[in-house]
Structure formats: C-alpha cells, structure tokens
KEDO-752110 format. One record per atom (N, C-alpha, C, CB): residue in one letter; z, x, y; residue number from 1. Coordinates in Angstrom, 1 decimal, padded with zeros to 4 digits. Glycine has a CB too. Example, Ala and Ser with C-alpha at 12.3 -4.5 7.8 and 13.67 -1.06 7.14 Angstrom:
<r><residu>a</residu><zz>007.8</zz><xx>013.2</xx><yy>-005.7</yy><num>1</num></r>
<r><residu>a</residu><zz>007.8</zz><xx>012.3</xx><yy>-004.5</yy><num>1</num></r>
<r><residu>a</residu><zz>007.8</zz><xx>013.2</xx><yy>-003.3</yy><num>1</num></r>
<r><residu>a</residu><zz>009.0</zz><xx>011.3</xx><yy>-004.5</yy><num>1</num></r>
<r><residu>s</residu><zz>007.1</zz><xx>012.8</xx><yy>-002.2</yy><num>2</num></r>
<r><residu>s</residu><zz>007.1</zz><xx>013.7</xx><yy>-001.1</yy><num>2</num></r>
<r><residu>s</residu><zz>007.9</zz><xx>012.9</xx><yy>000.0</yy><num>2</num></r>
<r><residu>s</residu><zz>005.7</zz><xx>014.1</xx><yy>-000.6</yy><num>2</num></r>
REM end
This chain:
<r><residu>x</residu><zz>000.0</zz><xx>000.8</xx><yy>-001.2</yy><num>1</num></r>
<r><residu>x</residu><zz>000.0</zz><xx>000.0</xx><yy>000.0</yy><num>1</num></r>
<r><residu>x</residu><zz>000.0</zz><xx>000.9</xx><yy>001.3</yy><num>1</num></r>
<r><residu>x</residu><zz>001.2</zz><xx>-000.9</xx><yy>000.0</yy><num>1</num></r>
<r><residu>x</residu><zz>000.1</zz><xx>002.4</xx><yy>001.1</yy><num>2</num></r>
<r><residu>x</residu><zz>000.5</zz><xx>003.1</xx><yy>002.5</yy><num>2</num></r>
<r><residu>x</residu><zz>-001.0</zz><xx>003.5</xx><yy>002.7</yy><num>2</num></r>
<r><residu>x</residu><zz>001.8</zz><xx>004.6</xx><yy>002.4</yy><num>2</num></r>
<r><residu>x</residu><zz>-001.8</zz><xx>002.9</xx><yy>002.0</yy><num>3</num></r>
<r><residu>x</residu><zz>-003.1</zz><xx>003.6</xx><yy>003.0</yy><num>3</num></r>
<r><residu>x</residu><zz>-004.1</zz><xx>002.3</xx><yy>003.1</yy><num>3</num></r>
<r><residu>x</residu><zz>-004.1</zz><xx>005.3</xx><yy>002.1</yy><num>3</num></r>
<r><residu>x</residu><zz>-003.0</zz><xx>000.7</xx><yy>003.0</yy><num>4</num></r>
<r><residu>x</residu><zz>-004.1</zz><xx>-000.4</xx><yy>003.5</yy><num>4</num></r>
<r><residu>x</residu><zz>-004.1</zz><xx>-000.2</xx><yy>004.8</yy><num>4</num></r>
<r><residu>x</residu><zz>-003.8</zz><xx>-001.9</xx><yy>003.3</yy><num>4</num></r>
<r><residu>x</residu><zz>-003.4</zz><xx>-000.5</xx><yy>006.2</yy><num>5</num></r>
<r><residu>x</residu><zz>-003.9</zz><xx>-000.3</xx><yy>007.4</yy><num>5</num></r>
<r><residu>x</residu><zz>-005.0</zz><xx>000.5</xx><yy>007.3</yy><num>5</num></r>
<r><residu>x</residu><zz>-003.1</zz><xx>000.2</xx><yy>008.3</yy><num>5</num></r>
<r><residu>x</residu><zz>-004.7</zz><xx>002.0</xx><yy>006.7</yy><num>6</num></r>
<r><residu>x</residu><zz>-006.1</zz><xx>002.7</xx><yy>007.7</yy><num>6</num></r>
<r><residu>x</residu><zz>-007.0</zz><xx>002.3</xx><yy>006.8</yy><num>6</num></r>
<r><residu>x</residu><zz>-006.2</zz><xx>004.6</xx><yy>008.1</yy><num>6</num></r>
<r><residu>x</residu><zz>-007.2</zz><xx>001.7</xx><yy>005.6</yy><num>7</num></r>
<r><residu>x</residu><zz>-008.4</zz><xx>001.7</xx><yy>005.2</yy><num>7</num></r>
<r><residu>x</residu><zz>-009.3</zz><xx>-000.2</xx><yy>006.0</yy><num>7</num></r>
<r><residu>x</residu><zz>-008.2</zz><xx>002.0</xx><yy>003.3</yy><num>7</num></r>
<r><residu>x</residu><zz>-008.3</zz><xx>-000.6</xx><yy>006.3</yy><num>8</num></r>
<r><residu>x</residu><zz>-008.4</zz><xx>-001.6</xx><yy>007.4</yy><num>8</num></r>
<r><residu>x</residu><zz>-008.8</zz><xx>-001.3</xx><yy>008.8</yy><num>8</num></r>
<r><residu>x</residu><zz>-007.1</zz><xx>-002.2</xx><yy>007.4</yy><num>8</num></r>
<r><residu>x</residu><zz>-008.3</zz><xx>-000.5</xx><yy>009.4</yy><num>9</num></r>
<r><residu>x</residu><zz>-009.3</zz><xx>-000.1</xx><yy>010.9</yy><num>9</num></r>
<r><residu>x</residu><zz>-010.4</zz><xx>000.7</xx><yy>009.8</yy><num>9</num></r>
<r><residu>x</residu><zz>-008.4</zz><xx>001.3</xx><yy>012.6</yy><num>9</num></r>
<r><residu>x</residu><zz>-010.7</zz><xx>001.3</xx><yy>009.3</yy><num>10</num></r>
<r><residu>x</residu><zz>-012.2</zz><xx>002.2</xx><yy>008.7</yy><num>10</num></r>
<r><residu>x</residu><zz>-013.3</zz><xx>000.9</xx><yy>008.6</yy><num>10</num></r>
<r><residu>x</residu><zz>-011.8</zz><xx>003.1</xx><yy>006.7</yy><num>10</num></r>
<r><residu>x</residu><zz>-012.3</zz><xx>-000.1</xx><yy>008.2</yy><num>11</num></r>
<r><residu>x</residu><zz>-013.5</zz><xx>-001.2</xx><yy>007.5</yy><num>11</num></r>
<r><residu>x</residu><zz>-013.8</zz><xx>-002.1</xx><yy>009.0</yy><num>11</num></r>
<r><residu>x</residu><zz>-012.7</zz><xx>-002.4</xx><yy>005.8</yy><num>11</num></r>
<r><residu>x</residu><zz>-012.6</zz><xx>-002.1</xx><yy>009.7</yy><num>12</num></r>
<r><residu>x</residu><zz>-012.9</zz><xx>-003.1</xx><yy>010.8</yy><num>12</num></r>
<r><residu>x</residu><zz>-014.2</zz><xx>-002.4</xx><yy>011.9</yy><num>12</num></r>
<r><residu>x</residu><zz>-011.3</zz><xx>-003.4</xx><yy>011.7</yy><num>12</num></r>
<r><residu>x</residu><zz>-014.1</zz><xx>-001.3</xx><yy>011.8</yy><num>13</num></r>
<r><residu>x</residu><zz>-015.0</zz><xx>-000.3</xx><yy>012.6</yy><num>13</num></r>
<r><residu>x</residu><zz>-016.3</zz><xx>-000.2</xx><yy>011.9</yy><num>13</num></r>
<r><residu>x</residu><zz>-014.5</zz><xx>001.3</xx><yy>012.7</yy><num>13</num></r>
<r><residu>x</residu><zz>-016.6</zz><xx>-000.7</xx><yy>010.2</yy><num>14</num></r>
<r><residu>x</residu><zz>-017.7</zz><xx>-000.9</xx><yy>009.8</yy><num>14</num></r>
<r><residu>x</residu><zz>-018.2</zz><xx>-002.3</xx><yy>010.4</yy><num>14</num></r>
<r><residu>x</residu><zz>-017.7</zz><xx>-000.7</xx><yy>008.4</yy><num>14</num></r>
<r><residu>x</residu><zz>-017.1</zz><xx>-003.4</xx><yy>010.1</yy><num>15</num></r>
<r><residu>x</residu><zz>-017.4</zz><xx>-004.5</xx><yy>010.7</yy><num>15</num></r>
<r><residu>x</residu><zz>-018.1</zz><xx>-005.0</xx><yy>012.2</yy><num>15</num></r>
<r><residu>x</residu><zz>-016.4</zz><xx>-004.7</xx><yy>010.7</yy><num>15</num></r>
<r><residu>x</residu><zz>-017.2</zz><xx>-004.3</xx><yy>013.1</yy><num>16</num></r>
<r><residu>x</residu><zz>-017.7</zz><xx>-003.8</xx><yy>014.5</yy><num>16</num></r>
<r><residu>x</residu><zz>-019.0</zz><xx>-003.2</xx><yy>014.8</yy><num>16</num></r>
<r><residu>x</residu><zz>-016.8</zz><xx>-002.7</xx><yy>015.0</yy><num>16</num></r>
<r><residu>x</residu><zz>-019.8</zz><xx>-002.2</xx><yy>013.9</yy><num>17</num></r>
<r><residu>x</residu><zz>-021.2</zz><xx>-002.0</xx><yy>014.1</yy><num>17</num></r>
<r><residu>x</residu><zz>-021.9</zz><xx>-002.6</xx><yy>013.4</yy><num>17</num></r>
<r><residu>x</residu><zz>-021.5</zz><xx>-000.9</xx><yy>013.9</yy><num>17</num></r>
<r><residu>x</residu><zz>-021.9</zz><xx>-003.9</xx><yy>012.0</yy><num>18</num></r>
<r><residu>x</residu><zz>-023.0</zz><xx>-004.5</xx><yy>011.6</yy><num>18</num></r>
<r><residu>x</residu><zz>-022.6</zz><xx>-005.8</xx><yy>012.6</yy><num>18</num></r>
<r><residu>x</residu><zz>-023.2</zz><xx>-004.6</xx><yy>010.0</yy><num>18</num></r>
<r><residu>x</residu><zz>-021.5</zz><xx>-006.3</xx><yy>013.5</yy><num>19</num></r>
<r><residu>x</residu><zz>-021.5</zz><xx>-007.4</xx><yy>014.3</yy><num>19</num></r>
<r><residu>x</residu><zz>-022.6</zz><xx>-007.4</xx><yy>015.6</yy><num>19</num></r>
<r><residu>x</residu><zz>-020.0</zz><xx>-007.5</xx><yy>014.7</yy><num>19</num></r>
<r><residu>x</residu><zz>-022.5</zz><xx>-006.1</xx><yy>015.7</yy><num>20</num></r>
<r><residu>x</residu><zz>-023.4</zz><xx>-005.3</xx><yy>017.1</yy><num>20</num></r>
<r><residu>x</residu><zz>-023.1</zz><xx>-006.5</xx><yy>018.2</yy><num>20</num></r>
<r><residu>x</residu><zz>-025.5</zz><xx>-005.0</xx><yy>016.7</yy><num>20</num></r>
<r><residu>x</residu><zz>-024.2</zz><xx>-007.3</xx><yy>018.9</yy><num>21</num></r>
<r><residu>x</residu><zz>-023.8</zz><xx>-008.4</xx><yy>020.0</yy><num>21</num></r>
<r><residu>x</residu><zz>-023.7</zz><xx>-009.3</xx><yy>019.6</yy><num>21</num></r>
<r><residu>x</residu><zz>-024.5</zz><xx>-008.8</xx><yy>021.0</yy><num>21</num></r>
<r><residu>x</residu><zz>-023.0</zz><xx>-009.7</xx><yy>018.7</yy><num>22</num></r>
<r><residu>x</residu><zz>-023.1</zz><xx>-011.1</xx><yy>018.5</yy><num>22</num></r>
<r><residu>x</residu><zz>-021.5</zz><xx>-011.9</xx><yy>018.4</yy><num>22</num></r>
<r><residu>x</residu><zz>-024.0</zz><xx>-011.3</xx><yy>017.1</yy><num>22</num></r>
<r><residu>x</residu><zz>-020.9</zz><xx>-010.4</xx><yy>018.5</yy><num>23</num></r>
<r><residu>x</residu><zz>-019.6</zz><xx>-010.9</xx><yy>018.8</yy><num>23</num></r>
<r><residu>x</residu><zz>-019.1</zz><xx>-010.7</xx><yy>020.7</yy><num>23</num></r>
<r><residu>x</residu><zz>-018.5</zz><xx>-010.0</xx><yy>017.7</yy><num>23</num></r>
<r><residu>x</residu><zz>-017.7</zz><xx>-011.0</xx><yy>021.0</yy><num>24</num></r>
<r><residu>x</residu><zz>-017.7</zz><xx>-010.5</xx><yy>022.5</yy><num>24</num></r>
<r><residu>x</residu><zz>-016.6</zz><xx>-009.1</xx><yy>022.1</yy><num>24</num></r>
<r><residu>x</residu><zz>-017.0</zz><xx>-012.0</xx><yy>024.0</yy><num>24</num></r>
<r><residu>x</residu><zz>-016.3</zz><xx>-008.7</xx><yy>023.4</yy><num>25</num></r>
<r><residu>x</residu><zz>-015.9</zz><xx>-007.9</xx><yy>023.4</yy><num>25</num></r>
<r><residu>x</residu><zz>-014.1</zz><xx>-007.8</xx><yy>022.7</yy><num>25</num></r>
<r><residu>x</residu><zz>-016.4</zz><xx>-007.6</xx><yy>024.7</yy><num>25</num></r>
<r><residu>x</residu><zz>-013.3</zz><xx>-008.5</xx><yy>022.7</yy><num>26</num></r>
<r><residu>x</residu><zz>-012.6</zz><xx>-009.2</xx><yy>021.4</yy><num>26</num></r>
<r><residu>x</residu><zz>-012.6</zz><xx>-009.0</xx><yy>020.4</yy><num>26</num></r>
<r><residu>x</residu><zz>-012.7</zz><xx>-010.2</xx><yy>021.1</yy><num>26</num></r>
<r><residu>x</residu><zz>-014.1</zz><xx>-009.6</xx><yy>019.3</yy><num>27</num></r>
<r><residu>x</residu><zz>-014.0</zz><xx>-009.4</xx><yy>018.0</yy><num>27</num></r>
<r><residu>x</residu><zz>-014.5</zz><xx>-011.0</xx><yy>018.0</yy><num>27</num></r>
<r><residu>x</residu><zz>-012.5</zz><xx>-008.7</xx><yy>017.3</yy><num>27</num></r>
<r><residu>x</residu><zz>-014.4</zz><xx>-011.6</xx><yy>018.5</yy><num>28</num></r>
<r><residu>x</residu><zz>-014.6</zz><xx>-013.3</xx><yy>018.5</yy><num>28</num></r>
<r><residu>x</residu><zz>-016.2</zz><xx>-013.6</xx><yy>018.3</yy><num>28</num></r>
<r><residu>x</residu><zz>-014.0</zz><xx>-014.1</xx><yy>020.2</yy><num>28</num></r>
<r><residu>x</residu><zz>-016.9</zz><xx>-014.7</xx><yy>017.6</yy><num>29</num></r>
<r><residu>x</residu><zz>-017.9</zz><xx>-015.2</xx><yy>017.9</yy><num>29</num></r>
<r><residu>x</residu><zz>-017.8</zz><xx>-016.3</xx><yy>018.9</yy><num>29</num></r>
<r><residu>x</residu><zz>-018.3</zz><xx>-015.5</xx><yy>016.9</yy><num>29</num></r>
<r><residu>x</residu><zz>-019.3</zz><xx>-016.2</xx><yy>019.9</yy><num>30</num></r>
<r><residu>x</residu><zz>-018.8</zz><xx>-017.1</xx><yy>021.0</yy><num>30</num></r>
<r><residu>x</residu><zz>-018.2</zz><xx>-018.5</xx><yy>021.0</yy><num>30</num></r>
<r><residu>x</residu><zz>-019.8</zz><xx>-017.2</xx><yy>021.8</yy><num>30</num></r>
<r><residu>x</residu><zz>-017.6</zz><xx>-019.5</xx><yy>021.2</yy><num>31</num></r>
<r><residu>x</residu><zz>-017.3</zz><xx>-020.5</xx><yy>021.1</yy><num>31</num></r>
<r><residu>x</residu><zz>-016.3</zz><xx>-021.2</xx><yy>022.4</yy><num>31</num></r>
<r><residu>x</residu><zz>-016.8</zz><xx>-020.5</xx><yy>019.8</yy><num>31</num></r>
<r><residu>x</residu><zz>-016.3</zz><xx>-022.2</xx><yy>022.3</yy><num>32</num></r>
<r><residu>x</residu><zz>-015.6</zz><xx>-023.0</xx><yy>023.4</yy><num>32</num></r>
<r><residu>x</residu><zz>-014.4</zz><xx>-022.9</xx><yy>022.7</yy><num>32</num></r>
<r><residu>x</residu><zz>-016.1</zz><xx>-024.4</xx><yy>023.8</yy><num>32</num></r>
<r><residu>x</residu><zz>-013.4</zz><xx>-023.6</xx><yy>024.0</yy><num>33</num></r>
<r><residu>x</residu><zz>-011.7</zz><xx>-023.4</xx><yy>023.5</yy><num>33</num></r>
<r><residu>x</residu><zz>-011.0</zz><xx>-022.5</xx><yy>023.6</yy><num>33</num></r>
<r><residu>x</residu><zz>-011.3</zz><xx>-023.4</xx><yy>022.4</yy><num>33</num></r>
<r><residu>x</residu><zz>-009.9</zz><xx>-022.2</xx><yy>022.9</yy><num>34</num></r>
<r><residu>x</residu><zz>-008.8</zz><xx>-021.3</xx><yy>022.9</yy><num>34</num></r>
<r><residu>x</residu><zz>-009.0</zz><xx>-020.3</xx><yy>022.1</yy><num>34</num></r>
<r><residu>x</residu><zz>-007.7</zz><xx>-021.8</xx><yy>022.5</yy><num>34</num></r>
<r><residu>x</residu><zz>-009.1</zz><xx>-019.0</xx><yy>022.7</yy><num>35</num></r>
<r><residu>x</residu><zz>-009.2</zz><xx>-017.7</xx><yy>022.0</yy><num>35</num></r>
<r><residu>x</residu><zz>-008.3</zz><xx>-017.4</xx><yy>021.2</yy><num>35</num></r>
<r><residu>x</residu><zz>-009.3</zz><xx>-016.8</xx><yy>022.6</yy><num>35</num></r>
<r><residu>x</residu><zz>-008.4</zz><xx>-017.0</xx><yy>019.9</yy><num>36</num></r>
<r><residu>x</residu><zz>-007.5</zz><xx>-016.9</xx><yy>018.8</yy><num>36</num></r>
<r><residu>x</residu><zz>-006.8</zz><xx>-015.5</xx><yy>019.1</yy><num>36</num></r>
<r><residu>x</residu><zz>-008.3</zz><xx>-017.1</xx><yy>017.4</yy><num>36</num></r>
<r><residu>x</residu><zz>-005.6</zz><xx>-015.2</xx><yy>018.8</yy><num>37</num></r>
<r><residu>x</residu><zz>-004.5</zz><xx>-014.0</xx><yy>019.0</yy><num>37</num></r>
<r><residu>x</residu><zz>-005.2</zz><xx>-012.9</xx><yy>017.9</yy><num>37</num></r>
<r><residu>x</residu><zz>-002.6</zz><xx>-014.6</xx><yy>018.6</yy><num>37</num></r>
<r><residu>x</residu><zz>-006.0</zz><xx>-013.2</xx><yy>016.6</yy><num>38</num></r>
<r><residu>x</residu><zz>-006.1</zz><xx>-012.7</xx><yy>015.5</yy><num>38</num></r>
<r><residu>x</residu><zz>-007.5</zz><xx>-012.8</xx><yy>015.4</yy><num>38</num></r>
<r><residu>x</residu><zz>-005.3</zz><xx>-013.2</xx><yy>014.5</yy><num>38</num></r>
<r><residu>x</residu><zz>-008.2</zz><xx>-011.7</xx><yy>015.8</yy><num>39</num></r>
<r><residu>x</residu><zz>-009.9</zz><xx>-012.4</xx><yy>016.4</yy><num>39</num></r>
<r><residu>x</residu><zz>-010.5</zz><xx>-012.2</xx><yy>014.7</yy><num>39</num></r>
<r><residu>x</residu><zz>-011.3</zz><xx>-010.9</xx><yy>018.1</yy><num>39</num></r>
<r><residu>x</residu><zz>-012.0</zz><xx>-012.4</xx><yy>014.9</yy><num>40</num></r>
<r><residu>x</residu><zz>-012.9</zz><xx>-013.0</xx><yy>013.7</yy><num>40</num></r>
<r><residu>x</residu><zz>-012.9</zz><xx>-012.0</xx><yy>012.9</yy><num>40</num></r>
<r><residu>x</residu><zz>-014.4</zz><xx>-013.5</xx><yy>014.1</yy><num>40</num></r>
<r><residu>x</residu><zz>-013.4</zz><xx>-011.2</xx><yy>013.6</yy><num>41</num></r>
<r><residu>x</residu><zz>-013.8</zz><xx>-009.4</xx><yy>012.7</yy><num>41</num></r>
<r><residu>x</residu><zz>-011.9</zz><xx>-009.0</xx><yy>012.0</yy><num>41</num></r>
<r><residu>x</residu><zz>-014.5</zz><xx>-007.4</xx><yy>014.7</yy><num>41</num></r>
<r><residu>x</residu><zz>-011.4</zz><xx>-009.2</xx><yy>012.6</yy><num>42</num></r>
<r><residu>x</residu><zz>-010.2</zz><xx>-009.0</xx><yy>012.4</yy><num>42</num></r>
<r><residu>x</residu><zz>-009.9</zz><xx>-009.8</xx><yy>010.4</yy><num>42</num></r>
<r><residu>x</residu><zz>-009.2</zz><xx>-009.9</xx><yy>013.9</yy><num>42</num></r>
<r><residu>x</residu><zz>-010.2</zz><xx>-010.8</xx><yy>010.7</yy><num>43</num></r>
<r><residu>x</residu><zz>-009.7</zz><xx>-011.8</xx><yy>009.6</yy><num>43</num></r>
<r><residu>x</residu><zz>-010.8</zz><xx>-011.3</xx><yy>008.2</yy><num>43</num></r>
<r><residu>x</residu><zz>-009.9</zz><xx>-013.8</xx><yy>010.3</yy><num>43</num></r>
<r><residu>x</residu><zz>-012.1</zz><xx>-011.1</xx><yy>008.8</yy><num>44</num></r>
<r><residu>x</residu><zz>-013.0</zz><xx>-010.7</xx><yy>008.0</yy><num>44</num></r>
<r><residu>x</residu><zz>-012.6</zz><xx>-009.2</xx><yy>007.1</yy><num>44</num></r>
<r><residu>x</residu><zz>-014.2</zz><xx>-010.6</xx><yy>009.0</yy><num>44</num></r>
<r><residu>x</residu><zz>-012.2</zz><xx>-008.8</xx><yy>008.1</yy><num>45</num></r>
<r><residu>x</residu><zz>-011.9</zz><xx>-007.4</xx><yy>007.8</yy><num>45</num></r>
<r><residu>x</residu><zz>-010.5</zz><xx>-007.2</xx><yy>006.5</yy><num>45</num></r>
<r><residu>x</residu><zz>-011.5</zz><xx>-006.8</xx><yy>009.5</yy><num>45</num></r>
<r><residu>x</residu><zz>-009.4</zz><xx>-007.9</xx><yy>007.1</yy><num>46</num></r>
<r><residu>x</residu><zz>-008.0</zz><xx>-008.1</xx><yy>005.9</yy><num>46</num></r>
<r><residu>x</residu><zz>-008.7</zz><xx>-008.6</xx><yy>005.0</yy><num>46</num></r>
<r><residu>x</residu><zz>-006.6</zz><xx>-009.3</xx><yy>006.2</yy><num>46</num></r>
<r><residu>x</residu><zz>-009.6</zz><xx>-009.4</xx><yy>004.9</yy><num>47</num></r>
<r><residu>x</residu><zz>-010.2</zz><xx>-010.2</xx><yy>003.4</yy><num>47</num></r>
<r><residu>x</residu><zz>-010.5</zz><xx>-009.2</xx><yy>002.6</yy><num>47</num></r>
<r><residu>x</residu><zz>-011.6</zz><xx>-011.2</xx><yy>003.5</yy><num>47</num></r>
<r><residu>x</residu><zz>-011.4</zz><xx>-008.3</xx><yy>003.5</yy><num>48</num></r>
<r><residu>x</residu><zz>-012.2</zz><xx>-007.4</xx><yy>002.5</yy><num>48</num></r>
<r><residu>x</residu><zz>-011.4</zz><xx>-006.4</xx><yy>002.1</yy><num>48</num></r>
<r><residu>x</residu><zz>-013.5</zz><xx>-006.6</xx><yy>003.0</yy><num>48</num></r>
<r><residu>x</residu><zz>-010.4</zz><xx>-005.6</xx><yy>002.9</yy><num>49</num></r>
<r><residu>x</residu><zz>-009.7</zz><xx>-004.9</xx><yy>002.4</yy><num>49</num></r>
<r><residu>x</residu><zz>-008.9</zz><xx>-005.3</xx><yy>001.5</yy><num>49</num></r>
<r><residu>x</residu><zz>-009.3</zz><xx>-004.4</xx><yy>003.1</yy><num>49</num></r>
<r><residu>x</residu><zz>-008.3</zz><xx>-006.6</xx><yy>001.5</yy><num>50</num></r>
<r><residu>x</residu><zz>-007.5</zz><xx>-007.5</xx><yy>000.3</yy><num>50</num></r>
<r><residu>x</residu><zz>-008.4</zz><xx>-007.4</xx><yy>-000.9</yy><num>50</num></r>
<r><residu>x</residu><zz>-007.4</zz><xx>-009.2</xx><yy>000.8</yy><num>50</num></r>
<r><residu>x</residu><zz>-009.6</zz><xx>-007.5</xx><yy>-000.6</yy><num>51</num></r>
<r><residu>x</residu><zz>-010.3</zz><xx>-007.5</xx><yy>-002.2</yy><num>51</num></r>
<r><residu>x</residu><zz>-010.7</zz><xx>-006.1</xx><yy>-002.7</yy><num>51</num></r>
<r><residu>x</residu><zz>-011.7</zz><xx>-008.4</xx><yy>-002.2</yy><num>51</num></r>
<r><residu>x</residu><zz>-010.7</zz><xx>-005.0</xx><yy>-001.5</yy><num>52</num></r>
<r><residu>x</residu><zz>-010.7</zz><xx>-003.7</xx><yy>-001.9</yy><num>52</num></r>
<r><residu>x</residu><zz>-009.4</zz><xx>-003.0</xx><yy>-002.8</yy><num>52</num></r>
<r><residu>x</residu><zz>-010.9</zz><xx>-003.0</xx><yy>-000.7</yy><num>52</num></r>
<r><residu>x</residu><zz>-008.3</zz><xx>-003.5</xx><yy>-002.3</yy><num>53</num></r>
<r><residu>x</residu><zz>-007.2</zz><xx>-003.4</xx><yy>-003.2</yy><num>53</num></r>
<r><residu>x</residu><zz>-006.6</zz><xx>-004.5</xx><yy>-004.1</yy><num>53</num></r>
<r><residu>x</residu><zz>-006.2</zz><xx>-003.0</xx><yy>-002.3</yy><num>53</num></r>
<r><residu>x</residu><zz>-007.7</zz><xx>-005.1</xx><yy>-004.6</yy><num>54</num></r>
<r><residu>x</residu><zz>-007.3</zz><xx>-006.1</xx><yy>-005.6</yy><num>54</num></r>
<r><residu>x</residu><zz>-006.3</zz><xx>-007.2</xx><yy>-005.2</yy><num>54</num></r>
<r><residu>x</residu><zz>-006.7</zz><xx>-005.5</xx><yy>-006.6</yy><num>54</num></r>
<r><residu>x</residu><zz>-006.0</zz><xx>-007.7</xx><yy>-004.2</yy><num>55</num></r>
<r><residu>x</residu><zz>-004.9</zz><xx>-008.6</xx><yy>-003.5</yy><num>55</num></r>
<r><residu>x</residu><zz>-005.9</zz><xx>-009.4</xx><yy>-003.4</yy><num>55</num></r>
<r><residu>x</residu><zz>-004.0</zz><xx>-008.1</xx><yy>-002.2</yy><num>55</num></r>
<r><residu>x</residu><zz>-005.1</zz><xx>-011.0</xx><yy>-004.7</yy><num>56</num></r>
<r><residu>x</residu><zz>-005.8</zz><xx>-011.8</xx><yy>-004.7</yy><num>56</num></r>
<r><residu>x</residu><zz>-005.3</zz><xx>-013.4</xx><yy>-003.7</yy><num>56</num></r>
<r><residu>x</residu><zz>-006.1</zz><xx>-011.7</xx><yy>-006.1</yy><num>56</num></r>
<r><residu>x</residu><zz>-004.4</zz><xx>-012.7</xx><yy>-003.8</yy><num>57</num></r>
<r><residu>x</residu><zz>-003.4</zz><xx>-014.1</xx><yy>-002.9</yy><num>57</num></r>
<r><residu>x</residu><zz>-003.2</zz><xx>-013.4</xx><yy>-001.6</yy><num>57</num></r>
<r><residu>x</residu><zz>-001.6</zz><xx>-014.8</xx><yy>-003.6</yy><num>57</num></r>
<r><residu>x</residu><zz>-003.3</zz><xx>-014.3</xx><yy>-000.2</yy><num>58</num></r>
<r><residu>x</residu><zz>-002.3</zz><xx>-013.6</xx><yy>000.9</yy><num>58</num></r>
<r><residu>x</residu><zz>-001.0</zz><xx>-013.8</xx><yy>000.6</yy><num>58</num></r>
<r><residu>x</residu><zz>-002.4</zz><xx>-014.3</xx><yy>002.3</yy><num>58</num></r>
<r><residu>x</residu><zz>-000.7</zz><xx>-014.5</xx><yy>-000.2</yy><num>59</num></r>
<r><residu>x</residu><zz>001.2</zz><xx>-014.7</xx><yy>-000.7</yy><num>59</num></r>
<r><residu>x</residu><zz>001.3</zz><xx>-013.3</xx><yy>-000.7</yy><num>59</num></r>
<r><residu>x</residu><zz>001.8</zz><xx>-015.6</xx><yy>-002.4</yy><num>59</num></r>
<r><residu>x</residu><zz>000.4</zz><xx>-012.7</xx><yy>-001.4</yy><num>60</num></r>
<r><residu>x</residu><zz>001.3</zz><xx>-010.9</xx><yy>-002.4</yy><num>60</num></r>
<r><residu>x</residu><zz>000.4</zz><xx>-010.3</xx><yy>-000.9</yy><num>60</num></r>
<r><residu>x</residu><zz>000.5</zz><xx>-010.0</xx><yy>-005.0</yy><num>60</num></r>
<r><residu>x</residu><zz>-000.3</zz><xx>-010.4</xx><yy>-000.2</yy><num>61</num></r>
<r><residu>x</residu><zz>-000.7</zz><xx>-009.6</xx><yy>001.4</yy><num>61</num></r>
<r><residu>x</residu><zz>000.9</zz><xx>-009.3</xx><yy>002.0</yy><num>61</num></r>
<r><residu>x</residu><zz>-001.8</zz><xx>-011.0</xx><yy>002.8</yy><num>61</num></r>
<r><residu>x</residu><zz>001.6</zz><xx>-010.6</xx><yy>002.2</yy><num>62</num></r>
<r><residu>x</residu><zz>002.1</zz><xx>-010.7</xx><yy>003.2</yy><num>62</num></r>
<r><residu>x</residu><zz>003.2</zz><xx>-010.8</xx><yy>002.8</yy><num>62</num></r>
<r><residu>x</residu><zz>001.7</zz><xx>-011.4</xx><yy>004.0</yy><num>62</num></r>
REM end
C-alpha cells in the first residue's frame, strides 16, 4: 500500500496528457453547476490504480 499514492499521481499525469483539452484546468469535464471538490481525472485515476493493485471494493480502498 506504501507506493499507491505515487503510483496514483504517475497514473493521474498519464491521465492529464490523454485528457489534453477536453478537460478545464481542474481536471473537470465542462458542465454546468457545482464543481466537484474531487475532480473527474482524479476519480478516473483511484479506479485504475484500484484495479492496478487488485482492490476490488472501495470498502478495502478506504
């Protein structure tokens, strides 16, 4: 578990260059409303690393 963060920014920074403009500067896809505290690339990003380390529930994530 001591090397999910960083392998979590490594992947969010892969995330960040195949998003290129289509997110804003956030991490958010554009949309009306309330900007979320926990942006898109963000959420995308825990998933994949969740499934990179075999974490199949957020129960055992978090």
């Amino acid at each position: 578990m001591r090397n999910f963060i960083t392998n979590f920014r490594k992947i969010l920074g892969i995330c960040n260059q195949f998003a290129g403009n289509q997110v804003n500067e956030k991490g958010n896809v554009a949309r009306c409303g309330v900007v979320p505290t926990f942006s898109d690339l963000e959420v995308i990003a825990l998933s994949i690393t969740a499934e990179a380390f075999s974490i199949d529930s957020e129960n055992y994530l978090f």
